[in-house]
C-alpha positions in Angstrom: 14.5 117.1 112.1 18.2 116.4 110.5 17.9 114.0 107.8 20.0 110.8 109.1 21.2 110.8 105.4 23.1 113.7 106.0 25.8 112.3 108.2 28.6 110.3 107.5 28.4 108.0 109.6 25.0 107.0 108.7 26.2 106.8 105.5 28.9 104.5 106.7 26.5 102.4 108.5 24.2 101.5 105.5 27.3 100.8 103.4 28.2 98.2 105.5 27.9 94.7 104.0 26.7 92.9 107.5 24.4 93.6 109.5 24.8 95.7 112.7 22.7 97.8 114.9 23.4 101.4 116.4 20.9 103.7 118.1 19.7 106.8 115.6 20.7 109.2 117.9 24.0 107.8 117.8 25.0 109.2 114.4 25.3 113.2 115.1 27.4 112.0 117.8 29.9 110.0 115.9 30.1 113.1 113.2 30.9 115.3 115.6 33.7 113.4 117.3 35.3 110.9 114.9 34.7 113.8 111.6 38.4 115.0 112.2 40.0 111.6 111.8 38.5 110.8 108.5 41.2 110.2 105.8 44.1 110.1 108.5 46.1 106.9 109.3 44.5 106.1 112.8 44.3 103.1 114.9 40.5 102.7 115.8 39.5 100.3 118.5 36.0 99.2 119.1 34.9 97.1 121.7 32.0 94.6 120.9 31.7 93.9 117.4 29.0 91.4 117.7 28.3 90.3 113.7 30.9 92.3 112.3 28.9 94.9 110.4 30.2 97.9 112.6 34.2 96.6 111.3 33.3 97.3 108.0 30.7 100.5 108.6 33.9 102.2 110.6 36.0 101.4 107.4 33.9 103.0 105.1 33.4 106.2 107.6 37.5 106.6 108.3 39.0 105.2 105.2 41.1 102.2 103.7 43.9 103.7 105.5 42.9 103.6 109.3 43.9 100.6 111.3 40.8 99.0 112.5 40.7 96.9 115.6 37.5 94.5 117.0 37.7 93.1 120.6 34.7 90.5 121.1 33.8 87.6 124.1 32.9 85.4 121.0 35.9 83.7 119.5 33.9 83.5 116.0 34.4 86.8 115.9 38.1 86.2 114.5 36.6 85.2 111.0 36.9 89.0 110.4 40.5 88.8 110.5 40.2 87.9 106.5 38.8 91.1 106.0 41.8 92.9 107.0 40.7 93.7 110.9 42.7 92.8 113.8 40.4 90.9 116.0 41.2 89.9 119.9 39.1 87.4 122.3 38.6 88.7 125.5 36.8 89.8 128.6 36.9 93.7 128.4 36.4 93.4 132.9 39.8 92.0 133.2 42.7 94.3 133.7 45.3 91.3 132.0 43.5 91.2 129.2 44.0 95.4 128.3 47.8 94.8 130.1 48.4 92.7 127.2 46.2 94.2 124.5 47.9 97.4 124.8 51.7 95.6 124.9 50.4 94.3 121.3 48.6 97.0 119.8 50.6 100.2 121.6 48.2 103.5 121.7 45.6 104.3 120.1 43.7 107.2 118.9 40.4 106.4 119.3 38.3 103.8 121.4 35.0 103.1 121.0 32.9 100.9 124.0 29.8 99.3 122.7 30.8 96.2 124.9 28.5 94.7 127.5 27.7 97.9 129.0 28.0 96.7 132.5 29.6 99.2 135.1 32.4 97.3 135.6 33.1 97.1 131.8 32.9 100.5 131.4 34.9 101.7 134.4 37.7 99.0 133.7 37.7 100.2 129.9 38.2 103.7 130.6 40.4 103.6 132.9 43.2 101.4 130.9 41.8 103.2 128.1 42.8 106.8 129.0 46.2 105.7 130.1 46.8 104.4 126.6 45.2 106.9 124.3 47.1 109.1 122.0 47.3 113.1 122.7 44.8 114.5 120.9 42.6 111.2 120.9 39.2 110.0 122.1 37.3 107.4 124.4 33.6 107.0 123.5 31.8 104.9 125.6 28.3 104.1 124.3 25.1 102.9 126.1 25.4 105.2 129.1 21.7 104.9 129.2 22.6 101.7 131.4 23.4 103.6 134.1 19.4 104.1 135.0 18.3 100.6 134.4 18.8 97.4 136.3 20.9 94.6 135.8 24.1 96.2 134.7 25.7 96.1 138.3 25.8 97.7 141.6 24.3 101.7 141.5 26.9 102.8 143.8 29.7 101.8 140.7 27.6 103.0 137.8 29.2 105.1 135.0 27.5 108.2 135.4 29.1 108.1 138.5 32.5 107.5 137.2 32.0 110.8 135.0 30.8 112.9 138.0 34.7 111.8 139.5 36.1 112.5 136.7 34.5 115.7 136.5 35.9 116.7 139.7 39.4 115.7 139.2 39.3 117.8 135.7 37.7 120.9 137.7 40.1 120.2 140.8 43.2 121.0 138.4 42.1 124.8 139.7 44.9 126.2 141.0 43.5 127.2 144.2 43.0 123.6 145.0 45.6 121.5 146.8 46.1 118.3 148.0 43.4 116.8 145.9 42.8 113.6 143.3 42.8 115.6 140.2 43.9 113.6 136.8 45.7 115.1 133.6 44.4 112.1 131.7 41.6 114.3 130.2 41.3 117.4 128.8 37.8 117.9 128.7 34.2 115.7 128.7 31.1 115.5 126.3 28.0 114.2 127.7 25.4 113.4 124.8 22.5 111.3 124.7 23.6 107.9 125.8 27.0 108.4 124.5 29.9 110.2 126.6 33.4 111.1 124.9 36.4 111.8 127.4 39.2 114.0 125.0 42.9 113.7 125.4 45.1 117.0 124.6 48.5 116.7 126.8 49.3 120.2 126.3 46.6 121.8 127.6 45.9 119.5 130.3 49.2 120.7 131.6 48.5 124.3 131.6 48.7 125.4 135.2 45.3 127.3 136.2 46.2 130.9 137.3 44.3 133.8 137.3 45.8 136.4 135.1 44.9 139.9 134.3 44.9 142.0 131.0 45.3 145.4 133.2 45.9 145.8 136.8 43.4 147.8 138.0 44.6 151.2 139.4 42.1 150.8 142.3 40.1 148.0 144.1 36.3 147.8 142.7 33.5 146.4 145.2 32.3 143.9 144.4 28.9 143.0 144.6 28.4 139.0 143.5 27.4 138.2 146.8 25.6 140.8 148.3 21.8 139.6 146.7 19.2 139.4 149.4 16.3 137.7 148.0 12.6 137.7 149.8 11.0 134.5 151.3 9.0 134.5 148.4 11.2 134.5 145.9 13.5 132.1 147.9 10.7 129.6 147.5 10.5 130.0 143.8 14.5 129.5 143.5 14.1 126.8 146.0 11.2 125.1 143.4 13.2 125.9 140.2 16.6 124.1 142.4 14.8 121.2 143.1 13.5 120.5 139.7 16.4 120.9 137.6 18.0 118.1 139.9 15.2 115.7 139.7 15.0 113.4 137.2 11.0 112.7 137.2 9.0 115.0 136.8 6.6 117.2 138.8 3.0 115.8 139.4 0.9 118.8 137.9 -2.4 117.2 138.4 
């Protein structure tokens, strides 16, 4: 197992002079992601900054220059304006409130949700969020995890649903598909433990899906991807190993 001491982040977090509290399994993540944008003159938003340790942990991990921004329910929270962050009161579910965040702040390059993790939070997040996200920026939403417990909303709205749509609006940019929802927002999704990162890159996005060749072929070759005829046997053993990998619990072995 990594040492924790070896990230930056983690580094970053035990620097911080408040307390705050992240997940261990968080830390690879944030390396991975955020790693690029150390040293550069970002605007990083993080949503939930409960006691204010994450403000300064994010400081220490990007740099003096980055513009570091705290949304919070708790209007104590502003204290940390004397610190240097920006801080805004508000209920990360209401569409006026990111209206006029984003008329105040303009885009931003990263976003960070460790809010109240509720569906509608999340969904309502993302979705101003990607509109207002810089090309070649990031939304991290944390806590995912909430998606398989109760009390965080209706099931038929939970996040990991959100991701599966958004999954098939990035994979319905094909270019044999027509007619359908597809979105340009995203370039491309990471799905890590309790963590998912949606990545902006305009230019890509807008490549138009085609299927190319390096050499025509001078003749036609059969093709034989779908010609496999597999016995009842073996049918039942694809049918097992089908089942399981989309089941969440496990097989009773006893």
């Amino acid at each position: 197992m990594k040492d924790l001491n070896n990230y930056k982040s983690y580094k970053a977090f035990l620097e911080s002079p408040h307390p705050t509290t992240k997940h261990s399994s968080y830390f690879p993540v944030y390396d991975e992601i955020f790693e690029k944008y150390i040293g550069k003159k970002i605007t990083f938003v993080e949503v939930g900054v409960f006691g204010g340790g994450s403000l300064f942990m994010w400081r220490n991990f990007f740099g003096k220059q980055a513009r570091i921004i705290g949304i919070e329910l708790n209007p104590e929270a502003k204290k940390w304006e004397k610190d240097g962050f920006e801080i805004f009161i508000g209920d990360q579910s209401d569409p006026d409130f990111w209206t006029d965040f984003y008329k105040q702040v303009g885009e931003v390059d990263i976003l960070l949700d460790d809010g109240g993790h509720t569906y509608i939070q999340q969904i309502v997040t993302a979705e101003y969020a990607l509109d207002n996200i810089k090309d070649g920026g990031v939304l991290a939403v944390e806590d995912t995890h909430t998606s398989y417990m109760d009390k965080f909303g209706d099931k038929s709205i939970k996040f990991t649903n959100y991701i599966s749509k958004m999954t098939d609006r990035i994979n319905s940019r094909f270019g044999s598909f027509k007619n359908i929802k597809n979105n340009k927002k995203v370039f491309s999704i990471s799905v890590y433990e309790s963590i998912v990162a949606f990545f902006k890159d305009d230019e890509k996005t807008q490549l138009v899906s085609k299927q190319v060749w390096n050499k025509v072929p001078e003749t036609v070759l059969d093709d034989f991807r779908y010609r496999s005829k597999l016995s009842t046997e073996k049918f039942d053993k694809v049918k097992k190993i089908i089942y399981e990998s989309l089941s969440l619990i496990p097989e009773n072995k006893d």
